[in-house]
C-alpha positions in Angstrom: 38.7 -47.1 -54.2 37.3 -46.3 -50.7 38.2 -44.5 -47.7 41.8 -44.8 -46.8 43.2 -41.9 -44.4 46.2 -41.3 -45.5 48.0 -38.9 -43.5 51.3 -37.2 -45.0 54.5 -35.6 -42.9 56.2 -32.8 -44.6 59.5 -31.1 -43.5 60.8 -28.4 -43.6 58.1 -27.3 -46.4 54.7 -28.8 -47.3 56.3 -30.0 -50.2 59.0 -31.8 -49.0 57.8 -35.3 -47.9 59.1 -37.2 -45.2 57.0 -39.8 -44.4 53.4 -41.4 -44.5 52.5 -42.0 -40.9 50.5 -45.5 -40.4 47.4 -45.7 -39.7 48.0 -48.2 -36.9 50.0 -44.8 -34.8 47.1 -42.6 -35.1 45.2 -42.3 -32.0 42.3 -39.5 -33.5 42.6 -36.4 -35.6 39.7 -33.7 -37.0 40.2 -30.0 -39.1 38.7 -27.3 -39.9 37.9 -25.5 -43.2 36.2 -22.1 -43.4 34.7 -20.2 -46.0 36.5 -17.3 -44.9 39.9 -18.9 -44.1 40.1 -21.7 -46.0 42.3 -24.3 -44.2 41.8 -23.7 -40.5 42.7 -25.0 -37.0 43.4 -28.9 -37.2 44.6 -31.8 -34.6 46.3 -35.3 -34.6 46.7 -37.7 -31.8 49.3 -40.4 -32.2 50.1 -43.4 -30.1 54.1 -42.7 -30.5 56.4 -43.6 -27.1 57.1 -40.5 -25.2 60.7 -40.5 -26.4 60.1 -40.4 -30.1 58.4 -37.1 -29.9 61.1 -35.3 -31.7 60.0 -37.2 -34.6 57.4 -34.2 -35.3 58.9 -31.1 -35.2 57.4 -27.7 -34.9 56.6 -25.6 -38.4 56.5 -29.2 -39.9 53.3 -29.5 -42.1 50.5 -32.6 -41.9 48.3 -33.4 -45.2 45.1 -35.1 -44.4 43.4 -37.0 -47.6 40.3 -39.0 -48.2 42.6 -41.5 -50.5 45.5 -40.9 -52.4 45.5 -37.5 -54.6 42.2 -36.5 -52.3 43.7 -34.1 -50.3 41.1 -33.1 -47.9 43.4 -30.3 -45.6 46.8 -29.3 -45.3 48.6 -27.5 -41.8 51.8 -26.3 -40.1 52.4 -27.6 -36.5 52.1 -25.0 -34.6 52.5 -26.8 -31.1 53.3 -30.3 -29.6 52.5 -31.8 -26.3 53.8 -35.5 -25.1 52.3 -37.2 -22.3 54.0 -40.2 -21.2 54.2 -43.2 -21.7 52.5 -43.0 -25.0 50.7 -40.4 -26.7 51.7 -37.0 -29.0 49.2 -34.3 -29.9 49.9 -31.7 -32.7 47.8 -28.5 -33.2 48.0 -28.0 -36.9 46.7 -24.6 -38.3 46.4 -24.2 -42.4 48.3 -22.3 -44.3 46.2 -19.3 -44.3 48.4 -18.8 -40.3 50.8 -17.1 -42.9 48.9 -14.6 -43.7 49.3 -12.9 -40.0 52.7 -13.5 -40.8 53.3 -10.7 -43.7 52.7 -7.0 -43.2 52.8 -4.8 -46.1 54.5 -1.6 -46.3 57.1 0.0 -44.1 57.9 3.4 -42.7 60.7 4.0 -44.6 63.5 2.4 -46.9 66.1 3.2 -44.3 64.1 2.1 -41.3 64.1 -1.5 -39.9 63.7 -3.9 -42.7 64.1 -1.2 -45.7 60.4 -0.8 -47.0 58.9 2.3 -47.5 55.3 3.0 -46.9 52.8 1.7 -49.6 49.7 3.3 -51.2 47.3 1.7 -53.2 45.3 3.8 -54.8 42.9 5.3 -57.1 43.6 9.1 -57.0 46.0 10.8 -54.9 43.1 12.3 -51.9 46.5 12.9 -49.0 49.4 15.1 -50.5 49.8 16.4 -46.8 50.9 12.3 -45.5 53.7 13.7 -43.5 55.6 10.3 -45.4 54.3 10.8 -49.5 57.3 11.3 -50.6 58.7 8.2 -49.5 56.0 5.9 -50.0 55.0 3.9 -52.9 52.0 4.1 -55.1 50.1 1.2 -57.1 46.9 1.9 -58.8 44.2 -0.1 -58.4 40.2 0.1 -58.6 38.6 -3.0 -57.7 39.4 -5.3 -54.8 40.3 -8.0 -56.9 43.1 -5.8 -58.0 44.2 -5.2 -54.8 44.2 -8.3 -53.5 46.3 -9.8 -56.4 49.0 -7.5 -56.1 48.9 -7.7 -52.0 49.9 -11.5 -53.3 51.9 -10.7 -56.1 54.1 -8.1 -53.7 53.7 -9.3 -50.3 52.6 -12.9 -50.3 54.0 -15.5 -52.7 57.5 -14.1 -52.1 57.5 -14.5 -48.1 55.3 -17.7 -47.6 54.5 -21.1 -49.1 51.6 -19.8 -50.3 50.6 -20.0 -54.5 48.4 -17.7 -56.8 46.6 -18.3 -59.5 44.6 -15.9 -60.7 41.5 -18.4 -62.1 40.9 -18.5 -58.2 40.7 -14.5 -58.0 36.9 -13.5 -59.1 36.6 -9.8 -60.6 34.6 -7.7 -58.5 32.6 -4.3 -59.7 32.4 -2.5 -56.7 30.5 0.9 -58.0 32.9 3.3 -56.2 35.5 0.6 -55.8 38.5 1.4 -53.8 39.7 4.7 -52.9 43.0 4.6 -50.8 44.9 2.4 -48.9 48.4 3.1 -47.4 50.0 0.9 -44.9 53.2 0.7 -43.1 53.7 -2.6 -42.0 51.6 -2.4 -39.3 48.8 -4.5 -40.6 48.6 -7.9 -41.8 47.5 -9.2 -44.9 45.1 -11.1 -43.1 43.2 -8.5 -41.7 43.5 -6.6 -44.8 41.8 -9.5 -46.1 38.8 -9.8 -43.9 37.8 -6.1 -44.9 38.4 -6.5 -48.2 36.4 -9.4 -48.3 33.4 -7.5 -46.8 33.4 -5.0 -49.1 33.3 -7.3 -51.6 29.9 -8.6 -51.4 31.1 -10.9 -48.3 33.7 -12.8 -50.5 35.0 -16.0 -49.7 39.1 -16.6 -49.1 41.3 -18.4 -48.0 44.1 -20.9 -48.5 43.4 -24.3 -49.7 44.6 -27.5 -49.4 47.3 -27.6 -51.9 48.6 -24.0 -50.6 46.5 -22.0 -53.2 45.0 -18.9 -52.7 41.5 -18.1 -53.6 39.3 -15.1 -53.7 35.8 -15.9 -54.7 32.5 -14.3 -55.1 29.8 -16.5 -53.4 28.8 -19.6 -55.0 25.2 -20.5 -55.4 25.1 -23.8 -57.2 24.9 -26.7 -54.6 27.5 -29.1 -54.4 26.0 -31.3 -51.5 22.7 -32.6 -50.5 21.8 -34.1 -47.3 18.4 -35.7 -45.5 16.9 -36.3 -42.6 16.7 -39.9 -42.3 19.5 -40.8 -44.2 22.9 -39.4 -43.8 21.7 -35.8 -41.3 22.5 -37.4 -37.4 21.9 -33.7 -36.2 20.4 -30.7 -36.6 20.1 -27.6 -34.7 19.0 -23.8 -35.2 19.9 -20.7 -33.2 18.7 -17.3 -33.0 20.9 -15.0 -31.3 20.0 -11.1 -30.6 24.3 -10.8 -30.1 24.3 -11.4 -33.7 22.5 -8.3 -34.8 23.9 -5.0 -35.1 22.1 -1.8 -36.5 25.0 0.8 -35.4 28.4 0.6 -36.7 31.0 3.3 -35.0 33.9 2.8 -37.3 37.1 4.6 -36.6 39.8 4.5 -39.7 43.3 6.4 -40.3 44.9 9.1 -39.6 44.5 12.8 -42.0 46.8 15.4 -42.2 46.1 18.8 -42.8 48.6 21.0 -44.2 51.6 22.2 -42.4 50.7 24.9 -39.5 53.7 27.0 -39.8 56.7 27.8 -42.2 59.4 27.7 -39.3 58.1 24.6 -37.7 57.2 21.3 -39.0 53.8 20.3 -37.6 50.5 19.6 -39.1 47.2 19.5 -37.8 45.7 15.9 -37.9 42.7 13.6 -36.7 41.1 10.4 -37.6 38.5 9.2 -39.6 35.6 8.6 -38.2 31.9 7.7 -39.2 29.1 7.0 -37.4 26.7 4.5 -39.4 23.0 3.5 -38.9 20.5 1.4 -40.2 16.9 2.7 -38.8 14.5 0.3 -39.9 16.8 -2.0 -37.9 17.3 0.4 -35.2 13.3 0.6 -35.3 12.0 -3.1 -34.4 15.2 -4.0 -32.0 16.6 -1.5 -30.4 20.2 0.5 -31.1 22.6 -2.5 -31.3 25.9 -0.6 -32.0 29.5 -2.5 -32.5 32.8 -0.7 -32.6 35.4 -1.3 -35.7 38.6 -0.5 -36.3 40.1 -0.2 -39.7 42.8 1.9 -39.9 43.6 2.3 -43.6 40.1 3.3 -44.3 40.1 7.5 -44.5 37.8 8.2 -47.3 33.7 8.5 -46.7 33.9 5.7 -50.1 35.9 3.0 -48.9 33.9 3.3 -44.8 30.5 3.8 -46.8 31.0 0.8 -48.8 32.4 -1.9 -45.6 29.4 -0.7 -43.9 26.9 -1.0 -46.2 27.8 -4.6 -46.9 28.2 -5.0 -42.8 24.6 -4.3 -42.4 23.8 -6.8 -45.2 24.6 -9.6 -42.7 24.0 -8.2 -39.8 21.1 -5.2 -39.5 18.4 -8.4 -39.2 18.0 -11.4 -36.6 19.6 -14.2 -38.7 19.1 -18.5 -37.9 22.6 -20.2 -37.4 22.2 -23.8 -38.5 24.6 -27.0 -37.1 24.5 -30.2 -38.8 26.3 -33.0 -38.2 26.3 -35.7 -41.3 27.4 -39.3 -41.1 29.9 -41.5 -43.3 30.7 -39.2 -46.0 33.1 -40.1 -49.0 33.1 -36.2 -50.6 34.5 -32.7 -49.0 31.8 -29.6 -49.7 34.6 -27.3 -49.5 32.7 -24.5 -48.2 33.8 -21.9 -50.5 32.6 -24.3 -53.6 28.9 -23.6 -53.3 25.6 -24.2 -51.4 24.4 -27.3 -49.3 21.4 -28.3 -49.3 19.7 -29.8 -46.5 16.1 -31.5 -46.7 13.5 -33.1 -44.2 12.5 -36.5 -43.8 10.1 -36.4 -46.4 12.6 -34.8 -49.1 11.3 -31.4 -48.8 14.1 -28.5 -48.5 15.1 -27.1 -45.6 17.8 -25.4 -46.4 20.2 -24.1 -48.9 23.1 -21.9 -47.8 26.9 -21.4 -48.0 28.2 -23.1 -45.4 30.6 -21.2 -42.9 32.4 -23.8 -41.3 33.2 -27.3 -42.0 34.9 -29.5 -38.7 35.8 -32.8 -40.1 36.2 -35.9 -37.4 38.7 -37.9 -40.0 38.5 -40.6 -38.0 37.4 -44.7 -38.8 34.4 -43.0 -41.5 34.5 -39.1 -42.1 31.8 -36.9 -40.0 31.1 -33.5 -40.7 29.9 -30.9 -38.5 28.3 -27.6 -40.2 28.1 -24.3 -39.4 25.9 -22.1 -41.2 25.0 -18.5 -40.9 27.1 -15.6 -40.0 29.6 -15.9 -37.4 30.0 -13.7 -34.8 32.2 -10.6 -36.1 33.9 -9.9 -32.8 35.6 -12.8 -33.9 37.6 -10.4 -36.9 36.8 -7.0 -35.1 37.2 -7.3 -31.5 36.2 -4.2 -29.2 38.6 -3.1 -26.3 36.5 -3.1 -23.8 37.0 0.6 -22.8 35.5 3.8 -24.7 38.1 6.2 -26.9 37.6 9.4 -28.1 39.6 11.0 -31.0 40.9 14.2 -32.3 38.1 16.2 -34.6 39.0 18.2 -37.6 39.4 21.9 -37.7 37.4 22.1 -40.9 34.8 19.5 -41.0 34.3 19.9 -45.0 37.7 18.6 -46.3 38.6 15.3 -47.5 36.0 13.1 -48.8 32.9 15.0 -47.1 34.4 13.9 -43.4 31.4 15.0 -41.2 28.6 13.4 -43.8 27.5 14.2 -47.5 25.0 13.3 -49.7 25.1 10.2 -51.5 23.3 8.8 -54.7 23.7 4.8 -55.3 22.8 3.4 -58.9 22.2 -0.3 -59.9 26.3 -0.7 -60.3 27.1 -0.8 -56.7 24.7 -3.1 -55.6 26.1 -6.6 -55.2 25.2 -10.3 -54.5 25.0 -10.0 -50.7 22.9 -6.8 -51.0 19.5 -6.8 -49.2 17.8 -4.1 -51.7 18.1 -2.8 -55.0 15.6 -0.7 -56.9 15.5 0.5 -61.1 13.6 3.3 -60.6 15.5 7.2 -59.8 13.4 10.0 -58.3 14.8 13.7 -58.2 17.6 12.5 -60.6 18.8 10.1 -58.1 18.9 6.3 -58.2 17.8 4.6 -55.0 19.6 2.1 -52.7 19.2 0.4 -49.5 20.6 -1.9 -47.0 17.0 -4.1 -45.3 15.8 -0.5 -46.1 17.9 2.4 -45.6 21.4 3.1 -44.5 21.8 6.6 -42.4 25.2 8.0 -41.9 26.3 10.6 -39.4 29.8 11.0 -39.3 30.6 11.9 -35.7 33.2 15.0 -36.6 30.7 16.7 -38.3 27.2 18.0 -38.0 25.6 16.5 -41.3 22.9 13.8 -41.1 21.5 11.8 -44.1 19.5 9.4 -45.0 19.3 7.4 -48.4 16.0 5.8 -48.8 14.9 2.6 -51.1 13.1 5.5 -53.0 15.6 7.1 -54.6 18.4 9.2 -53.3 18.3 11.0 -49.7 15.3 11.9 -48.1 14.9 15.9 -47.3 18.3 18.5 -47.0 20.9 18.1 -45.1 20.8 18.8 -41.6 22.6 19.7 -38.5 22.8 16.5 -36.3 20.3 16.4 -33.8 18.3 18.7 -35.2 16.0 16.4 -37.9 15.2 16.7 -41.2 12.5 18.9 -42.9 10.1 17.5 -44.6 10.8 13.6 -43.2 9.3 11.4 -41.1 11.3 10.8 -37.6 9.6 7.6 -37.4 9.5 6.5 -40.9 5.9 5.8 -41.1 3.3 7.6 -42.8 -0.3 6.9 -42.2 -2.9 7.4 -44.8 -2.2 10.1 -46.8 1.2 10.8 -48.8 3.7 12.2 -46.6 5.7 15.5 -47.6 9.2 14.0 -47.5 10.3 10.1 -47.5 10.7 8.1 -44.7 13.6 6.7 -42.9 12.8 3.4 -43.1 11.4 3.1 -46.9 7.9 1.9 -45.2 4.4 3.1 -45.3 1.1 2.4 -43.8 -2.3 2.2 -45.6 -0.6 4.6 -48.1 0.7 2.2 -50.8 4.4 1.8 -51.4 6.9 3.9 -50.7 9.8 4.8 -53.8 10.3 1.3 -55.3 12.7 -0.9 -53.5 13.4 -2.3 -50.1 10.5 -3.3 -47.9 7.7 -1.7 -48.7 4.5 -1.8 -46.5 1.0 -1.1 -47.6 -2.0 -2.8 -45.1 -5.7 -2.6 -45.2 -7.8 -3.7 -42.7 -6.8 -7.6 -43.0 -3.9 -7.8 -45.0 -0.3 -6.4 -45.2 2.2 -6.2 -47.5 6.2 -6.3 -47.4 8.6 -6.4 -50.7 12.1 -7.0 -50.7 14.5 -7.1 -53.4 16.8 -10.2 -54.5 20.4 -9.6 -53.7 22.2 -12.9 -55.2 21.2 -14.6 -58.7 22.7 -17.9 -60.4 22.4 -19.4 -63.9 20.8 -22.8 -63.9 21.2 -25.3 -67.0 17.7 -26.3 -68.0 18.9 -27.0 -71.4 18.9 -23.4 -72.6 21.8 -22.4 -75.4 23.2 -19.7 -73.4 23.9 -18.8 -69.7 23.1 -15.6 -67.7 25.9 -13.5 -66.7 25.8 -12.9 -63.2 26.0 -9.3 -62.6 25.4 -9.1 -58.4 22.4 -8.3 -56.4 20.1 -10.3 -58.2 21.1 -9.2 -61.4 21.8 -11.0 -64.9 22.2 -10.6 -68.8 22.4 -12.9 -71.4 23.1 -12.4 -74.8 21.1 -14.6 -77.3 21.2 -15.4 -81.1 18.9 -15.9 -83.5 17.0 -19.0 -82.4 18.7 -19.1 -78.8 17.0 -19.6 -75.8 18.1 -18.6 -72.3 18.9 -20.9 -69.2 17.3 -20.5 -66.2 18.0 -16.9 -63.9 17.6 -17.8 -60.6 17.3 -15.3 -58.4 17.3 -15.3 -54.4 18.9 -14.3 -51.1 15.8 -11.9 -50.4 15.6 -11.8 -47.0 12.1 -11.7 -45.5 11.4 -11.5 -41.6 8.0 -11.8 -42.0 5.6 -12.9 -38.7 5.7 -16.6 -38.4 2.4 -18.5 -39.1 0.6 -16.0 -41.3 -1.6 -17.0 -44.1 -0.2 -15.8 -47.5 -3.1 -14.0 -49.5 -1.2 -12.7 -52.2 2.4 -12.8 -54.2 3.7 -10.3 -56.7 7.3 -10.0 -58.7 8.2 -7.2 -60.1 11.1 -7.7 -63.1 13.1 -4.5 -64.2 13.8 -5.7 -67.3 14.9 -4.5 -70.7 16.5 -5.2 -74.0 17.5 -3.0 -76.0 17.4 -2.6 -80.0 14.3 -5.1 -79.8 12.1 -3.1 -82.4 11.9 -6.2 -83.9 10.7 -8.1 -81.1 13.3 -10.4 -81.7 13.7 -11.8 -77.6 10.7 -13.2 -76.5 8.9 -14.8 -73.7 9.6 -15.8 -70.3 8.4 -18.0 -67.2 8.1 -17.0 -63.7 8.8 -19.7 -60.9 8.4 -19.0 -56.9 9.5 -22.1 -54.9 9.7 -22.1 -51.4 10.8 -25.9 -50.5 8.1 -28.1 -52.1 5.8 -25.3 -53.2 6.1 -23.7 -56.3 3.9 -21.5 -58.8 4.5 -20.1 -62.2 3.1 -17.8 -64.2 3.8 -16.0 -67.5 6.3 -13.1 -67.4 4.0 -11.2 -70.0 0.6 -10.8 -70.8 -0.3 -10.2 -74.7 2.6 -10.9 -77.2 5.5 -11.6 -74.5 7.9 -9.4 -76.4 10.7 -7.8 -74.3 10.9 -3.8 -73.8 13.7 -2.0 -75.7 14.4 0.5 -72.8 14.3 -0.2 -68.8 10.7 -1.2 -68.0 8.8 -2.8 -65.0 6.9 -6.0 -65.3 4.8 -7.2 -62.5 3.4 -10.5 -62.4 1.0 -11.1 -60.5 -1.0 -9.4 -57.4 -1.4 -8.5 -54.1 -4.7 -11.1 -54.0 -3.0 -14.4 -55.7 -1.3 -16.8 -54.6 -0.1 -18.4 -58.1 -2.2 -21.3 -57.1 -0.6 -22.9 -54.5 -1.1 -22.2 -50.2 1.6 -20.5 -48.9 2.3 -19.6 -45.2 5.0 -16.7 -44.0 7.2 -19.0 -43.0 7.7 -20.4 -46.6 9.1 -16.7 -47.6 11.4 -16.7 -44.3 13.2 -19.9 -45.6 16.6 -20.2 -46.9 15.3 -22.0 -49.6 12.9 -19.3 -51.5 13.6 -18.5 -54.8 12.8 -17.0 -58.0 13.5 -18.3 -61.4 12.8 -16.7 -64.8 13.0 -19.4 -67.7 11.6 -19.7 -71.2 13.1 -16.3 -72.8 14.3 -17.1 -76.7 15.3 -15.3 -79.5 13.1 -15.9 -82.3 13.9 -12.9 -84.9 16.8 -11.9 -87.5 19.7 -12.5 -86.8 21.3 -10.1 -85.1 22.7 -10.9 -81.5 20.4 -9.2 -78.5 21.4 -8.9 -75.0 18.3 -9.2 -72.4 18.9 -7.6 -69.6 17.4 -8.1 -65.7 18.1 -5.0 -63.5 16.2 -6.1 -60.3 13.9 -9.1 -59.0 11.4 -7.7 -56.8 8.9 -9.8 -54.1 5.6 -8.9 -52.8 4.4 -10.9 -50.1 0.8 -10.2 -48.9 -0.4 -11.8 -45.6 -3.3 -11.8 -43.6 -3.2 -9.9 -39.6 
C-alpha cells in the first residue's frame, strides 16, 4: 500500500478520535522530530471557510501518518490563526510540550499545591537544607533510575504521556548520581536535558504514540541515502560559536550549619565550578559559556555534565543539512545512524541525525540536521554578568573549591573522546580531547587530570601553577619532569597512553585518539559483543563459538586537511581471563574510512588471547596496511574500526574476551 496522508483529529485526548480530515481540506503541513525531543514543533494549513474555524480547538491533538497504522508524528494545538475567506493554520507541538508542564517537588506539604520538597539521592551530603525534614528522599544511582521514577512520580500521572521501561536504556555512569532535590521550581524537561548529557548525550523524548523513551545512542544505520538518487541537497557548516573550551557552571544552593543557638540563620552560598579544557583552550582561544543548573551541588554530578559537555563541544565540529526526495520510511532519529554516500557510492557520512523536518505534503521530503546543535538553545545566558556568595570554609562538601580526581575505565562512556588501560602512580587515566582542568571559582585549588594517568603535579593555589608541569603542555625533546596539560609531546614519543598523543620527527607527526562509541555487527558470528561505552565491549564465547564483529568508532581526529598518511597503528587493551588454555583465539583488524579499508592480524605468533589486561598494537608508525590514505580520510564521520574473527576453540568451559580500549595512531607527513 503506498503513500496515503492520513491525517487524524483527536479531542479532548490524543486518544479520543474525532475525525479524519480529508485530504481535499489540507492546504500544506510539515513536523519536526528531534533526537533530543522526540515529537517537536509541527504545522497544518487547511482550506476550511473562515467561519468553521471552531472546528479545531486549542489543546486538541493532530496524528500525521504515512498510511494507516504508520504513524509518523503526533501534536497538541497549541495556537490557531484564520484568515478569511478561507484558510486555518494550527501550530502543533508533540507531546514532549508536557514535559515543561510538570515540576517536581514542592516547598512544603502545606504550601500551595501540598508537595514537599523531593531528594533523590545516593547518600545524604546536606543535613543543614534548612527544609530536610520535610522533604522526601528516593534512592537512586544511575540516571536511568532517576529518570524512571521522575516518570513513574511526576509524569504518567499529570500528562498523556506512557512508560515503558524496554524504551529506558541502563546507564553506568562511574560516580553516577549524587544528589538532586527540587522544589517545583524546575521542570522535568530541563531536568531531562542534563540528565541526558550526563548520560553519554542520551537521546529522549516523546514519540509518536505518546511513549517515552530514554536511549543510549544507536550506531546501527537504519537509512541510506546517495547523491544521485534520492540526496536533492547537501550542505556543511563549520561554526567557531559551536565550540566551547570554558564552562562556568553555577548549581544550588549549600547550607552551612546554623550560626547561632537563639537565632535561626545559616550561612549559605552556591555551587560553583569553573571548568576548562586546555588543549582546546590551546589551538582556539578561551571560548567560555555560562550554565545554570541549579540542583547540581556536588563536585560529582558538575564534574560528570561537564565532562560529557566538552565531548561535543571542546572541538570545531561539521553540521551537515540534507534534504532527501520521495521517501516511503521515517529514520526516527533516535533509532540509529544515516548514512549518506557520494555519487559514486562511497560514504560520506554516517551520524545520528539531530533533527528531522518532514514536508508531508503530495510525496514526503526530509530535511536533516546533523551535528550538535547550538546549546544556548537548552542553556541560555542572561546577558549580564552575576556574582555569587563564596563559602566560609572552602573545604566542605564535596571538595567545593577543587580536589583531586582519579577516572578508571567505568566512567568512560560512548560519547567520550578518550579513554586509556594503563594507571600511573596508582591512578587510572582519563580525558576529554585530552584533558579536562577544573578550578572551582570559590576555592584556590587547580588540577589537571591528564590522558596519562591521574593529575599532573600537586595541588596548587590558583594562579600560582603547578610544580613540576608544563604551562604550555608541550615538551620538547627530552622527558619533561611532570605531565603536561594537554596530554601532547614533541619529538619526545608519547605522552601517558591515551588521548592525543604527538610525537614528530623531522617529516612526520603523529596524533592518537581513543574510540569513544562501539557497536556489534552480525557477520555471522554465534554471539554478540556487549556494548560497554567508550569504545568498549565483551563477549562471552563457548566452546566452538565465534564472535561477531566489534566495531568501534566515534574517534574524533582534527587532523590538517590534505596530508599524506605515512603510517597507521591500533592499539587493543584487551584481555581474557582464565585463558591458560588458550581457549579464545584469533582476531582481525579492519580500518575503513569510506571506500578504503586495510586489515591486518590482531596477533603475531599463535593468536591466543592474554589472561590478564594487556596491550596489542597492530601495526606501525611507517604502514599504511596497504592502502593510500590522506588526513581527511581520519577526519570523516565515517572512520572505523572493526575487530572480527575471535573464536573459542578449547574445552568447554565458557570464556569472556574482553576489549578495554581501541586506540588510533595516525602518522602524516608536514
Amino acid at each position: 500500500m503506498g503513500y496515503q496522508r492520513r491525517i487524524v483529529h483527536y479531542r479532548p485526548g490524543p486518544g479520543d478520535f474525532q475525525a479524519v480530515i480529508s485530504d481535499r481540506a489540507i492546504a500544506g503541513c510539515w513536523f519536526e522530530l528531534h533526537r533530543q525531543g522526540g515529537c517537536g514543533a509541527g504545522e497544518l494549513r487547511l482550506k476550511d471557510r473562515f467561519v468553521d474555524r471552531a472546528g479545531i480547538e486549542i489543546g486538541d491533538w493532530i496524528s500525521m501518518a504515512y498510511q494507516t497504522g504508520d504513524r509518523w508524528y503526533l501534536g497538541r494545538v497549541e495556537e490557531r490563526v484564520a484568515t478569511s475567506p478561507a484558510e486555518i493554520s494550527f501550530r502543533l507541538q508533540g507531546m514532549s510540550v508536557e514535559l515543561g508542564e510538570v515540576f517536581p517537588g514542592g516547598f512544603s506539604p502545606d504550601r500551595a499545591d501540598g508537595v514537599p520538597p523531593h531528594r533523590y539521592a545516593r547518600t545524604d551530603l546536606f543535613p543543614n537544607d534548612p527544609d530536610r525534614s520535610l522533604e522526601t528522599v528516593d534512592a537512586v544511582s544511575q540516571p536511568d533510575e532517576f529518570v524512571t521514577l521522575l516518570l513513574q512520580q511526576y509524569v504518567v500521572p499529570r500528562t498523556h504521556i506512557s512508560l515503558d521501561a524496554a524504551m529506558i536504556d541502563a546507564v553506568n555512569l562511574a560516580d553516577g548520581v549524587t544528589t538532586a532535590k527540587f522544589r517545583g521550581e524546575e521542570s522535568v524537561r530541563s531536568i531531562l536535558k542534563e540528565e541526558a548529557v550526563r548520560a553519554f548525550n542520551a537521546s529522549w523524548g516523546v514519540d509518536a504514540w505518546g511513549r517515552f523513551f530514554f536511549l543510549q545512542k544507536r550506531t546501527s544505520v537504519i537509512a541510506t541515502f546517495q547523491e544521485g538518487v534520492d540526496v536533492v541537497a547537501l550542505e556543511e557548516s563549520r561554526d567557531r560559536d559551536l565550540l566551547y573550551n570554558r564552562v562556568m557552571l553555577t548549581g544550588g544552593y549549600i547550607y552551612d550549619e546554623q550560626l547561632g543557638s537563639d537565632i535561626f540563620m545559616r550561612g549559605y552560598y552556591r555551587w560553583r565550578g569553573n571548568y576548562i579544557q586546555p588543549a582546546s583552550r590551546d589551538q582556539h582561544g578561551e571560548r567560555r559559556i555560562r550554565i545554570w543548573i541549579p540542583w547540581i551541588r556536588t563536585e560529582s554530578d558538575s564534574r560528570q555534565f561537564v565532562k560529557e559537555f566538552f565531548r561535543v563541544y571542546a572541538q570545531p565540529t561539521s553540521r551537515y543539512f540534507v534534504e532527501v526526495a520521495d521517501q516511503h520510511v521515517l529514520p526516527v532519529p533516535w533509532g540509529g545512524r544515516i548514512l549518506i554516500k557520494d555519487h559514486s557510492g562511497a560514504e560520506l557520512i554516517s551520524a545520528m541525525v539531530e533533527t528531522i523536518r518532514v514536508q508531508f505534503d503530495h510525496a514526503p521530503r526530509f530535511r536533516l540536521e546533523i551535528g550538535p546543535e547550538d546549546p544556548h538553545t537548552h542553556w541560555p545566558e542572561p546577558p549580564h554578568d552575576e556574582r555569587w556568595e563564596i563559602p566560609g570554609n572552602q573545604n566542605q562538601n564535596g571538595g567545593h573549591g577543587g580536589s583531586e580526581l582519579s577516572f578508571d575505565s567505568s566512567d568512560v562512556g560512548p560519547d567520550s573522546t578518550d579513554a586509556s588501560s594503563s594507571s600511573v602512580s596508582g591512578s587510572s587515566s582519563f580525558g576529554v580531547s585530552s584533558s579536562l582542568e577544573s578550578s572551582e571559582l570559590s576555592g584556590g585549588e587547580s588540577v589537571v587530570e591528564t590522558e596519562g594517568g591521574g593529575s599532573s603535579g600537586d595541588e596548587s593555589e590558583s594562579g600560582g601553577g603547578e610544580s613540576g608541569s608544563s604551562d604550555s603542555g608541550v615538551s620538547s625533546g627530552e622527558e619533561s619532569s611532570g605531565a603536561s596539560e594537554s596530554g601532547e609531546s614533541s619529538g619526545g614519543g608519547e605522552s601517558g597512553s591515551g588521548g592525543e598523543n604527538s610525537s614528530s620527527s623531522a617529516n612526520d607527526t603523529c596524533v592518537e585518539k581513543t574510540a569513544t562509541d562501539s557497536d556489534t555487527v552480525d557477520d555471522g558470528g554465534d554471539e554478540e559483543w556487549e556494548r560497554l561505552g567508550g569504545g568498549r565491549g565483551e563477549v562471552s564465547l563457548g566452546q566452538n563459538d565465534s564472535a561477531q564483529t566489534l566495531r568501534c568508532f566515534d574517534f574524533n581526529f582534527s587532523l590538517p586537511s590534505g596530508k599524506t598518511v605515512v603510517g597507521i597503528t591500533v592499539t587493543y587493551n584487551l584481555e581474557c581471563s582464565n585463558n591458560a588454555a588458550n581457549d579464545v583465539v584469533g582476531g582481525e583488524v579492519t580500518v575503513t574510512s569510506g571506500s578504503k579499508s586495510g586489515t591486518k592480524s590482531l596477533f603475531v605468533g599463535d593468536g591466543v588471547w592474554p589472561d590478564s589486561e594487556t596491550d596489542e598494537i597492530v601495526g606501525s608508525e611507517g604502514d599504511t596496511w596497504g592502502e593510500s590514505w590522506t588526513t581527511d580520510d581520519f577526519n570523516a564521520f565515517g572512520l572505523q574500526v572493526d575487530l572480527s574473527a575471535v573464536e573459542h576453540l578449547g574445552n568447554a568451559n565458557t570464556r569472556t574476551a574482553e576489549v578495554n580500549s581501541v586506540k588510533l595512531k595516525v602518522c602524516y607527513e608536514e
